[in-house]
C-alpha positions as CSV (number, residue, x, y, z in Angstrom):
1,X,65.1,49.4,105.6
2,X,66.5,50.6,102.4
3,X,63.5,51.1,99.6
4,X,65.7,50.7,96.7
5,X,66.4,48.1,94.9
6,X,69.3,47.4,92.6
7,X,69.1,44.6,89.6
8,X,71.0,41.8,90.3
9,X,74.4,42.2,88.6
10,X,73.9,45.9,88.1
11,X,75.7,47.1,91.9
12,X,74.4,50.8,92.7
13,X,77.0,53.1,91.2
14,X,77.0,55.7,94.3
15,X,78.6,53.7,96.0
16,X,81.9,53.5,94.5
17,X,82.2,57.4,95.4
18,X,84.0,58.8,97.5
19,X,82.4,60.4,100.4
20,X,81.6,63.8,100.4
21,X,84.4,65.9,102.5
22,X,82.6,66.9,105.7
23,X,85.0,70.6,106.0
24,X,83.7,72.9,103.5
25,X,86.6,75.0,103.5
26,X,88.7,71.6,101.4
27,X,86.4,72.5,98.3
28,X,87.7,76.2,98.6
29,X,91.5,74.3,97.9
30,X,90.6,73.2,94.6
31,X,89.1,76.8,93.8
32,X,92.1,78.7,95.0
33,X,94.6,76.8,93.4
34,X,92.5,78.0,89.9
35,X,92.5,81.5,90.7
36,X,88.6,81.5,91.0
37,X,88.6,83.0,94.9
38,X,88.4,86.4,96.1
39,X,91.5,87.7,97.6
40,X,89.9,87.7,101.5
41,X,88.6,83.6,100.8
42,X,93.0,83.1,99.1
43,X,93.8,85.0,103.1
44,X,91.2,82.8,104.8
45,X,92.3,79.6,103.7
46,X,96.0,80.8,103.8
47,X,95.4,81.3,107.9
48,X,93.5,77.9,108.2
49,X,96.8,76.2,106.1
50,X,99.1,78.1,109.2
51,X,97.3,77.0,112.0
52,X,95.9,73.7,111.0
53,X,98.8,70.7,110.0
54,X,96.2,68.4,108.7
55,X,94.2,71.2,106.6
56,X,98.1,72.3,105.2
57,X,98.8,68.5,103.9
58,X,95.4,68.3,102.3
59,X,96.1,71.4,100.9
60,X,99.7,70.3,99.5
61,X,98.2,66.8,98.4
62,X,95.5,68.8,96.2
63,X,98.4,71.1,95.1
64,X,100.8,68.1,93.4
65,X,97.7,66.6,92.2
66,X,97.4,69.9,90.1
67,X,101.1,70.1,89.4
68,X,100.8,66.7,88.0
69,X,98.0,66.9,85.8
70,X,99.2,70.4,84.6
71,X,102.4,68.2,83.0
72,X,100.6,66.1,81.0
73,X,101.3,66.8,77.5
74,X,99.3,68.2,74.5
75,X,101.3,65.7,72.4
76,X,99.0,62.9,72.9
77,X,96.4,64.7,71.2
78,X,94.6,63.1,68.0
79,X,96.7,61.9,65.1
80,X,97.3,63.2,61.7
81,X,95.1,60.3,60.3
82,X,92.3,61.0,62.9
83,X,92.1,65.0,61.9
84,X,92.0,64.1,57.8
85,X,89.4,61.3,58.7
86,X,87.7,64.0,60.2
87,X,88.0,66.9,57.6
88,X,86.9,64.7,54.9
89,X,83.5,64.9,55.1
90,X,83.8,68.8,55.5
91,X,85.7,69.1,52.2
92,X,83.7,66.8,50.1
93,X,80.7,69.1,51.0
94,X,82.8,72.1,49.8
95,X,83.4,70.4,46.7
96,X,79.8,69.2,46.2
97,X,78.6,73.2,46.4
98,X,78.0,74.3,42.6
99,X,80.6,76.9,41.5
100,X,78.5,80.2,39.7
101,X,79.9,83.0,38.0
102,X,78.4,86.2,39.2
103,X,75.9,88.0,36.9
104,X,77.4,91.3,34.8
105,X,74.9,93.6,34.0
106,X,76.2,96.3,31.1
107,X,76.9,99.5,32.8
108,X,75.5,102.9,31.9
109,X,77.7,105.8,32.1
110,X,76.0,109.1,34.1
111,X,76.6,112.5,33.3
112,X,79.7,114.2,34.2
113,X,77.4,116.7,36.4
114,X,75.2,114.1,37.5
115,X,78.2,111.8,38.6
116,X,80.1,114.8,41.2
117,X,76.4,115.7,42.6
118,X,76.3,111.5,43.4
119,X,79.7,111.9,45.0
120,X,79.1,114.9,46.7
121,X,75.8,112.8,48.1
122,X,77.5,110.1,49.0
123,X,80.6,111.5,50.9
124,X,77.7,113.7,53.1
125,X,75.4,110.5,53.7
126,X,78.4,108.9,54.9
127,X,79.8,111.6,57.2
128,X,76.4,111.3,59.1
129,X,76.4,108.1,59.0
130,X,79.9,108.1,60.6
131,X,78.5,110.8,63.3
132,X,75.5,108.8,64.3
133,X,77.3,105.9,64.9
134,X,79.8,107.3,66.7
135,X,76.6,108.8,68.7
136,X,75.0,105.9,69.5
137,X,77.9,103.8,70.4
138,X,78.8,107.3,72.6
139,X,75.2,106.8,74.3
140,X,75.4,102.6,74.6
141,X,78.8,102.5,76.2
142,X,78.1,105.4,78.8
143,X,74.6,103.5,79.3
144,X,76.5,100.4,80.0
145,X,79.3,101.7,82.1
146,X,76.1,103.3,84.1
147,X,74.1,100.1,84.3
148,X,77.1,98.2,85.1
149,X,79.7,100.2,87.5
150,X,79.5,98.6,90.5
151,X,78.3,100.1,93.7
152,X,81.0,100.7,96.4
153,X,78.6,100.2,99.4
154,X,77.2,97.2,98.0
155,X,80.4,95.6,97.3
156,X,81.9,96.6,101.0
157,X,78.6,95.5,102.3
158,X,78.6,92.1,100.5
159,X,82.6,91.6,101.4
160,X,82.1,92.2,105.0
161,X,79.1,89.7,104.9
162,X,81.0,87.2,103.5
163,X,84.1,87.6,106.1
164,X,81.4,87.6,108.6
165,X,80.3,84.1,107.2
166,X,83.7,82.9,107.0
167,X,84.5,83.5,110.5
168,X,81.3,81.5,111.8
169,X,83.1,78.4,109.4
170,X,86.2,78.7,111.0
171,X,87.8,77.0,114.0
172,X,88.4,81.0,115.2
173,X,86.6,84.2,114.4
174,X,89.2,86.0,115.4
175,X,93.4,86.6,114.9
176,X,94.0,88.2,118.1
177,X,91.5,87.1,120.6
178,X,91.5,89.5,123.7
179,X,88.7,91.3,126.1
180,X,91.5,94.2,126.4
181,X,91.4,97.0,123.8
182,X,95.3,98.2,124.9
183,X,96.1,94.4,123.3
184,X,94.1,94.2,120.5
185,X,94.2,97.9,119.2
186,X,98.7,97.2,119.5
187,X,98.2,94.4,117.4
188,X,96.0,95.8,114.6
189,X,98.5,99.1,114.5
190,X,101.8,96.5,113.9
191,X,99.7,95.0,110.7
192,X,97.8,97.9,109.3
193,X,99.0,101.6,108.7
194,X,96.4,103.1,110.6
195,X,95.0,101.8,113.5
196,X,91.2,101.5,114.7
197,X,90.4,103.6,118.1
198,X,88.9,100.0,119.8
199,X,85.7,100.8,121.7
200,X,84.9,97.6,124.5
201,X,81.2,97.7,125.2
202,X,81.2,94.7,128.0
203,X,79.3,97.1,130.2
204,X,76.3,97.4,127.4
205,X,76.2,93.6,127.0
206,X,78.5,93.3,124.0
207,X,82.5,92.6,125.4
208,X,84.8,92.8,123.2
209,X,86.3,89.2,121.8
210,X,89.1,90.1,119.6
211,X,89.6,91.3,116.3
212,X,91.1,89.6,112.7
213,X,91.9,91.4,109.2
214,X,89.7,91.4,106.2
215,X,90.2,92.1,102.7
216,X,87.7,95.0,101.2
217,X,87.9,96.3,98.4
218,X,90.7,95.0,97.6
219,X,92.6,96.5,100.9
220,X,93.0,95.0,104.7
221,X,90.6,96.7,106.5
222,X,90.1,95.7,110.6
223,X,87.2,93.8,112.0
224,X,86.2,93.9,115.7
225,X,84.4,91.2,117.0
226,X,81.7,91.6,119.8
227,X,79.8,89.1,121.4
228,X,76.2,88.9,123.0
229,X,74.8,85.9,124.5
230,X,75.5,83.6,121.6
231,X,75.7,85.5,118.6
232,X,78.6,87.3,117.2
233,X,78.9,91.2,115.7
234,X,81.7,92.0,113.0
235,X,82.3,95.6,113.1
236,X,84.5,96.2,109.7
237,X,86.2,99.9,109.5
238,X,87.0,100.7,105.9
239,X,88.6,103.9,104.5
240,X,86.5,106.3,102.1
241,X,88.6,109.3,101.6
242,X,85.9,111.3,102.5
243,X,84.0,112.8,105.9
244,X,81.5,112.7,104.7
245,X,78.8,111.7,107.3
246,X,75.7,109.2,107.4
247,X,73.4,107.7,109.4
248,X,73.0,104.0,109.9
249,X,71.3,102.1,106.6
250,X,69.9,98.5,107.4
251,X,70.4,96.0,104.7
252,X,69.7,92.3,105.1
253,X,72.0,90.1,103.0
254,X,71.6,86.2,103.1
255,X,69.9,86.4,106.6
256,X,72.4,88.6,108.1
257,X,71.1,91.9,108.9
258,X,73.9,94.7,108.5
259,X,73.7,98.7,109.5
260,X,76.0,100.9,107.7
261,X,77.5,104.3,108.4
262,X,80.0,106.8,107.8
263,X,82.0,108.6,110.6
264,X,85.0,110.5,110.2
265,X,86.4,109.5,107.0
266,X,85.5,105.4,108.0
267,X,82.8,103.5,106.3
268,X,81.5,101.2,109.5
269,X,80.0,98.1,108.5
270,X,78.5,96.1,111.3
271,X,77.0,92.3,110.4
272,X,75.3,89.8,112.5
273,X,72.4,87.5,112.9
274,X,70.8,89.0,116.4
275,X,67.4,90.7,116.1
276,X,67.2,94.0,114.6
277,X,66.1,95.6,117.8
278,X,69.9,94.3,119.3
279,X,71.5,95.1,116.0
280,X,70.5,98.9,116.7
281,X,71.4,98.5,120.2
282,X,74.8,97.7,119.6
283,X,75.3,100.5,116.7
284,X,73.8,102.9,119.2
285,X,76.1,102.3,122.1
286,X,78.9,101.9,119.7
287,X,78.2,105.9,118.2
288,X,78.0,107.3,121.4
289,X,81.5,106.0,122.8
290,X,83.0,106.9,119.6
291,X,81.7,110.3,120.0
292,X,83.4,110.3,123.2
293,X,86.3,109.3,121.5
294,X,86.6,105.7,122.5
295,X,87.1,106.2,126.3
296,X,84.8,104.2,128.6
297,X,83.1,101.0,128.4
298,X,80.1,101.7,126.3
299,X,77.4,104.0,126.4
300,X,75.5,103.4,129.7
């Protein structure tokens, strides 16, 4: 039994909403057609609009609706009467200020000596004044670009997350979906200009599912996709220009734990929501066939 209870005449106003869309990717339309997403969220959507007819004329509906309202025209703006109506008040306060003239006190000459050692004064207090600002806006913007520059493995850590998330929201983690690494490592060479070496871990308990394309840092990047009972691993390969290696760091971002490391000029990323004991399992087994160069199915 509902506990509320409306005055008569006064009908609840809640209920002449709409209700609320049940797919949360439809709120992402309105965002993308403003330029507010990220460029992997524009490529998410973009696949969903390809594979999904319904999702493609909600998205072309929301896209006329801001076609139309982006026609309406300024020219129905307030009138010329409206804008003096509301300026008066403004310049009758103007007016209403008192007028005063300024104060002149008589000036005394100084000395003609007196005068060039005030110059001479002047001219050096305002050279170091010139330098210390200088300084200080020197040691504020270097302080700012420092407290502000953005931290590359926290940005591919947080974009891989976020694909990872996507992927759990969408009807298929995956844009090639295949157990078979001679399929899926094909199909990520035809997109990208350097191709993964695909590692299938089946044998370890985490086969291979497929693979899709995200967007880090701004360039595609591949993503494996691993399963293990009923969780799913997004292994993310990203170029660094540098070989440079590392061993696996644990972050935990929104829930998802993710180990990162660096390995022959690739920053590995690898995101899931499976203990942290499995987590290490996987990166383990992973390491070890890479070091092997790929061959085999996983590291036992």
């Amino acid at each position: 039994m509902n506990d509320r209870h409306e005055p008569a005449g006064h009908p609840d106003p809640d209920a002449a909403l709409p209700p609320a869309p049940d797919d949360p990717e439809r709120l992402l339309l309105h965002a993308d057609l403003d330029g507010e997403l990220d460029p992997a969220a524009s490529l998410a959507l973009a696949r969903r609009r390809a594979t999904d007819p319904a999702f493609a004329a909600e998205a072309e509906r929301i896209a006329a609706l801001h076609r139309a309202l982006s026609r309406i025209s300024t020219e129905h703006g307030p009138s010329a009467a409206l804008r003096a109506r509301l300026a008066q008040p403004w310049a009758q306060a103007a007016a209403d200020v008192p007028v005063t003239s300024p104060v002149t006190a008589p000036v005394t000459p100084l000395p003609a000596a007196q005068t060039r050692t005030r110059r001479r004064g002047w001219h050096s207090d305002w050279r170091a004044l010139a330098a210390s600002c200088l300084l200080s806006a020197g040691l504020v913007y270097g302080s700012a670009a420092l407290y502000f520059a953005p931290d590359a493995q926290q940005a591919q850590i947080a974009a891989t997350v976020a694909g990872h998330r996507r992927a759990l929201l969408a009807q298929h983690p995956v844009d090639v979906a295949s157990s078979d690494r001679h399929t899926v490592k094909p199909w990520l060479g035809s997109r990208l200009a350097l191709a993964p070496t695909v590692i299938d871990l089946a044998a370890g308990g985490y086969p291979l599912l497929g693979a899709r394309i995200e967007i880090v840092d701004g360039r595609p990047a591949p993503t494996l996709v691993y399963g293990h009972r009923e969780h799913l691993i997004s292994l993310s390969l990203i170029p660094v220009g540098s070989r440079e290696e590392s061993s696996p760091e644990l972050s935990t971002v929104d829930g998802y734990g993710v180990l990162r490391w660096q390995h022959a000029g690739m920053a590995h990323v690898a995101v899931s929501d499976i203990d942290r004991p499995g987590l290490d399992d996987f990166v383990a087994q992973y390491r070890a066939a890479e070091r092997r160069g790929g061959e085999g199915e996983g590291a036992r």
